[in-house]
N, C-alpha and C positions, 0 to 999 in steps of 0.2 A: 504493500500500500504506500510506502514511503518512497518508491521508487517511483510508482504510481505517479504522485504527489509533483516531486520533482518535476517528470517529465511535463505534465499539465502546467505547472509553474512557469519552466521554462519556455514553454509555448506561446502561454499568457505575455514574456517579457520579450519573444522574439516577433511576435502581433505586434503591440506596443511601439517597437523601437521602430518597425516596417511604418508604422501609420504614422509617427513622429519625424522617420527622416522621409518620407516617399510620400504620401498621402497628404500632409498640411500642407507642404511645398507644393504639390501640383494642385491643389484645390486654389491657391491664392487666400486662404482665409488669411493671412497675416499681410500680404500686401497694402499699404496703403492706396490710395484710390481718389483723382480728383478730375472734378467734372472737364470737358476739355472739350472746345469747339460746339458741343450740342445748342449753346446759346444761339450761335449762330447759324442754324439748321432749320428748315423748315418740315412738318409733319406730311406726309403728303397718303390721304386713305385709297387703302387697295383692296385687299381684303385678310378675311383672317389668316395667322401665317403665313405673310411674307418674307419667303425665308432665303430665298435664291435669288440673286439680281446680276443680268450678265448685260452687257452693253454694246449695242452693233455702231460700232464709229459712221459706215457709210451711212446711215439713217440717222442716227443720232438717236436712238429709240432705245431704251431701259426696257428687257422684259425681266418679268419677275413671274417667281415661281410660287403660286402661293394654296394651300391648304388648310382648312380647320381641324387642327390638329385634336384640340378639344374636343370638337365635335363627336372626331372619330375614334378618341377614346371612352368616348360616354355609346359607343357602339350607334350612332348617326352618320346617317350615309349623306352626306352633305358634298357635293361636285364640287371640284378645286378646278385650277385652271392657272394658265399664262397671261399673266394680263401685259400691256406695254404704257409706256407715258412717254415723250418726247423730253431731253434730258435737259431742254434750257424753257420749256413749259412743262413745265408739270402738274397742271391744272384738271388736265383732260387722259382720264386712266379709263383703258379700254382690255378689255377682253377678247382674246386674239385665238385665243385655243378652242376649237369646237368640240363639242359634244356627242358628236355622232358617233364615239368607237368605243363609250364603255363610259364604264366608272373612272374616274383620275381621279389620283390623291399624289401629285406632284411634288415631290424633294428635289433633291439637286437637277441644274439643267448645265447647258453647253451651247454655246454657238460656235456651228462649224462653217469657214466660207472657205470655197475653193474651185477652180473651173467654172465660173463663172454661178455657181450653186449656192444656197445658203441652205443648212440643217441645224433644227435646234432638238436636241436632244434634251428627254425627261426621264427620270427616273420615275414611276409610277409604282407607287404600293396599294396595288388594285386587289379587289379583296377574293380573286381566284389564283392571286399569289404575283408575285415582282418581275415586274418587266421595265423595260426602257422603249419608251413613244417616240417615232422621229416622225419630225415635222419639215414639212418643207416652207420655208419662208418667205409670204407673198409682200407685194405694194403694202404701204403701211403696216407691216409686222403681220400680216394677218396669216394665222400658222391652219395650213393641209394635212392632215393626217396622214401620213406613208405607210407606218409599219407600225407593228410591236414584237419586240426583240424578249426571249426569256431565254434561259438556259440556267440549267442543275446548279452549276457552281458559284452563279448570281443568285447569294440566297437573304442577305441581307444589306441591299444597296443603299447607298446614302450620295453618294456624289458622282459625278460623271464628268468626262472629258468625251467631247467626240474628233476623231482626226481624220473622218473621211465620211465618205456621206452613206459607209452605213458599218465603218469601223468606230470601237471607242476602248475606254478605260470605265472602270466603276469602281467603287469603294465597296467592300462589306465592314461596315465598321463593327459587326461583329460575329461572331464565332459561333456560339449559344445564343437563343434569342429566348428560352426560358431556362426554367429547373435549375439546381446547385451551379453548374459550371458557368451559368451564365450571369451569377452573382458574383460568384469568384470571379469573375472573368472582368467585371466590372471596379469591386472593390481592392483588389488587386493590380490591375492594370493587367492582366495576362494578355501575352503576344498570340490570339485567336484570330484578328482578325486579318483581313486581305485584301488585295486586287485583285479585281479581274479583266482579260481582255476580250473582246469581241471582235473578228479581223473581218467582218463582212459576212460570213460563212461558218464559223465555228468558235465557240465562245469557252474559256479556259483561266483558271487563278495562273497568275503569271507572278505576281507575289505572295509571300504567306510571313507568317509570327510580327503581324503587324498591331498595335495597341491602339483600337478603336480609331481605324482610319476614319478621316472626313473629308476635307477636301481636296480636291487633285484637281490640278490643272499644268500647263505646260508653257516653253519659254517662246517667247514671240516666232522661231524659226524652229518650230519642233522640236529641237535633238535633246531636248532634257524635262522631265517629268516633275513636276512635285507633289506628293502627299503627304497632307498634315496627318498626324499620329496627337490625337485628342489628349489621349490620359500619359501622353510623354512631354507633352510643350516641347511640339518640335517638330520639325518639316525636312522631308525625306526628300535630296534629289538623285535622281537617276537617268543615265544617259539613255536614250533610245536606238533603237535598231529600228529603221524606218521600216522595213523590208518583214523583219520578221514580228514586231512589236516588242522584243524582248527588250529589257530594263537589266540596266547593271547600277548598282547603290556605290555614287560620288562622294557624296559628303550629306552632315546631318545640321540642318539650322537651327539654334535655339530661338526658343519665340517666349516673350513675355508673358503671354495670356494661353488658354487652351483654345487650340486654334480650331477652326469650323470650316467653312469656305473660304478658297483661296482665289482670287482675281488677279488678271495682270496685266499690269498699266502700258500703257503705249513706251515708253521707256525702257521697259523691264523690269520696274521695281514687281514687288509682289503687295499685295494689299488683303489684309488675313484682318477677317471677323474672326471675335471672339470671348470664349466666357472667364472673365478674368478672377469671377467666387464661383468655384462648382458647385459649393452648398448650397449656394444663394439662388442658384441658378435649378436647380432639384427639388428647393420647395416652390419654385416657381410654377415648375412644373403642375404642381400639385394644390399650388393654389395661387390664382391669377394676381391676389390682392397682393402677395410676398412681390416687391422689386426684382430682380434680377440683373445685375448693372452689365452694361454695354461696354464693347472695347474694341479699335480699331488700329490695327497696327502696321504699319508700312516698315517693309525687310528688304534689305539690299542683299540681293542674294551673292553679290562677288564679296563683299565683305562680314553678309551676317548679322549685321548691324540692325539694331529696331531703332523708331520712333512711334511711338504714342502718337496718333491723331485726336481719335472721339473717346470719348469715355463719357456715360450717364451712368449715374449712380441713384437719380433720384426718380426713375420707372417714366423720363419720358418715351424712353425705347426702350422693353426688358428684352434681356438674352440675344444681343445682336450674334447675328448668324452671317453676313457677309459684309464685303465693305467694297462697292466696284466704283472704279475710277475711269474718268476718260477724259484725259485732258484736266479742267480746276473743278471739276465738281466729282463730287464724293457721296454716293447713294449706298444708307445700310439699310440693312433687312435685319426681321427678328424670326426666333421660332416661333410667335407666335399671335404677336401680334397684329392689326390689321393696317399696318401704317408701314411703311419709309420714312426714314428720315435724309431727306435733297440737303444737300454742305453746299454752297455754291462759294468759288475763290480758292479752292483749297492751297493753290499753289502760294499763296499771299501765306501761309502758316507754315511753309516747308520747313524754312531753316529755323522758325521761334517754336515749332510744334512738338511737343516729345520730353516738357519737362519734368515729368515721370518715368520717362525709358532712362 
C-alpha cells in the first residue's frame, strides 16, 4: 500500500509540474493584456460566427466564412454560408454562397486564383459527415457550387489551403473527437492531430503528431506551407514539392498568442488571429456572457519576429479567429460572433504597433 501511495503521489507531482510549466504558459493566463487599435475599428454585422475572412485583391471583396456555431451545438440546423463586403465599403454585406447543394456549416475557407480561374474552397461540417465545397467565383463574388470533396483521412477539418482548382491542404486539428483520448488529447497537448492533402484525385495525411493544427496557409509563390499548431504557440513551415504535394519541416515560428487562422499579406508578412487566454476563451464557449479577449499578431517569417496589432479585452470582439490584411486595412473574425471588426490605416501603426510583443 505504501508503494501504492508513493506511486499515486508521485503522479499527482508529475501532473502538477506538466500543468505549471506546459499548460499556464500556453493558456496565457498570466500574460498581461492591453487593448490595442480596437478603438479604432469599426463593427461591421454579418452573421453569427464569422470566423474565416480571406481577401480577393483583384475585387477588393472580403469573403467570410460564417456559421452559428451555437446554434449547432444546441442541435439546430440553422444554414451558414459565404457572405462578401467590398473592403473600403463595408456597409453592404451580401451572401454569395447558395443553397442549392445541402446543408453548410462553413469553417475555414481559401481562395484559389490561377489560369485565368478563381476557386474558393470551404471546409463544410455537414451533418452526413466532412467535406470541402468548391466554388467557382462569379462577377461580384457570387460563388457556383462545383463539387464536394470527402475522403477517410479528412476526419476532423478545421482549415484549408487550396493550390489548384480542385487540389488543396486541410487541417485535422484533431485526432479523437470524443471518449478519454480525446480529452487527453486536448488537456495535454498530445501530437494526434494532422494534414491532409487532396491532389485532385486522391486524398491522403501527408502530415501527422501535429498538436491541434488550425491554420494553414502558404507563401505568396507556393514553395513553402505554414501550419499553426494551436496548443504549441507556434507555426510550422514546410517546403513544398509542387509536383508531388509533399512537405519537408524548415523551421518552427514562435507566436505570442494560440494561433487560429493564418492570412498572408501582399508583402509576405503572415497575419495570425488568435486566442491569447484559452481559459477565457473555453468558458466562452460555454457561455456567451464570459468575454473572450481578441489578438492579432503580424510575424515576419524570415526573422520570427511578432508585433501585436488588435487586442480586445473588453468583449467588443470575443475569441478573434483571423486577422486578413490587404494592403492598410485589417478585417478580424471571431468564433462566434456575428460581426467583423474593419481596422482601416493599419499601415499608419506599423512601426508604433506591438507595444506588448
Amino acid at each position: 500500500m505504501r508503494l501504492f501511495g508513493w506511486i499515486i503521489g508521485a503522479a499527482a507531482l508529475a501532473a502538477a509540474a506538466y500543468f505549471l510549466s506546459v499548460i499556464i504558459p500556453v493558456s496565457g493566463m498570466l500574460r498581461p493584456l492591453n487593448d490595442q487599435l480596437v478603438d479604432r475599428c469599426r463593427p461591421v454585422t454579418v452573421f453569427p460566427g464569422a470566423e474565416d475572412v480571406t481577401i480577393d485583391p483583384d475585387s477588393n471583396l472580403a469573403f467570410v466564412s460564417a456559421d452559428d456555431r451555437r446554434a449547432r451545438f444546441a442541435g439546430k440546423e440553422v444554414q451558414g454560408g459565404i457572405y462578401a463586403f467590398d473592403v473600403d465599403s463595408p456597409d453592404v454585406v451580401t451572401k454569395v454562397s447558395p443553397d442549392n447543394f445541402g446543408p453548410f456549416h462553413p469553417h475555414g475557407i481559401s481562395l484559389w486564383r490561377g489560369d485565368g480561374q478563381k476557386r474558393l474552397f470551404a471546409i463544410n461540417h455537414a451533418p452526413d459527415g466532412e467535406k470541402v465545397e468548391i466554388f467557382d467565383v462569379g462577377p461580384a463574388g457570387a460563388l457556383t457550387h462545383l463539387e464536394s470533396v470527402a475522403f477517410a483521412a479528412m476526419h476532423s477539418p478545421n482549415d484549408i489551403l487550396g493550390v489548384g482548382p480542385r487540389a488543396f491542404y486541410a487541417t485535422n486539428d484533431r485526432g479523437y473527437k470524443t471518449g478519454i483520448l480525446s480529452t487527453l488529447e486536448a488537456w495535454l497537448a498530445l501530437p494526434f492531430a494532422s494534414l491532409v492533402y487532396f491532389d485532385g484525385e486522391n486524398g491522403r495525411k501527408i502530415v501527422e503528431g501535429l498538436v491541434f493544427a488550425n491554420g494553414v496557409n502558404q507563401t505568396p509563390d507556393g514553395t513553402a506551407l505554414y501550419v499553426a499548431e494551436f496548443l504549441k504557440r507556434r507555426i510550422n513551415v514546410y517546403t513544398r514539392n509542387p509536383q508531388s504535394g509533399a512537405l519537408t519541416l524548415k523551421k518552427r515560428l514562435k507566436v505570442k498568442t494560440n494561433p487560429d487562422n493564418i492570412e498572408v499579406a501582399r508583402d509576405g508578412g503572415l497575419w495570425v488571429g488568435g486566442h491569447p487566454r484559452v481559459f477565457d476563451f473555453l468558458k466562452h464557449v460555454k457561455d456567451p456572457a464570459h468575454p473572450a479577449p481578441s489578438e492579432v499578431v503580424r510575424i515576419y517569417p524570415h526573422t520570427g519576429e511578432n508585433k501585436v496589432f488588435f487586442v480586445d479585452t473588453k468583449g467588443r470582439l470575443n475569441a478573434s479567429s483571423v486577422g486578413a490584411v490587404w494592403d492598410e486595412t485589417l478585417i478580424v473574425g471571431s468564433v462566434f460572433d456575428d460581426r467583423v471588426m474593419v481596422c482601416p490605416m493599419v499601415k499608419i501603426f506599423l512601426e508604433n504597433a506591438g507595444q506588448n510583443s
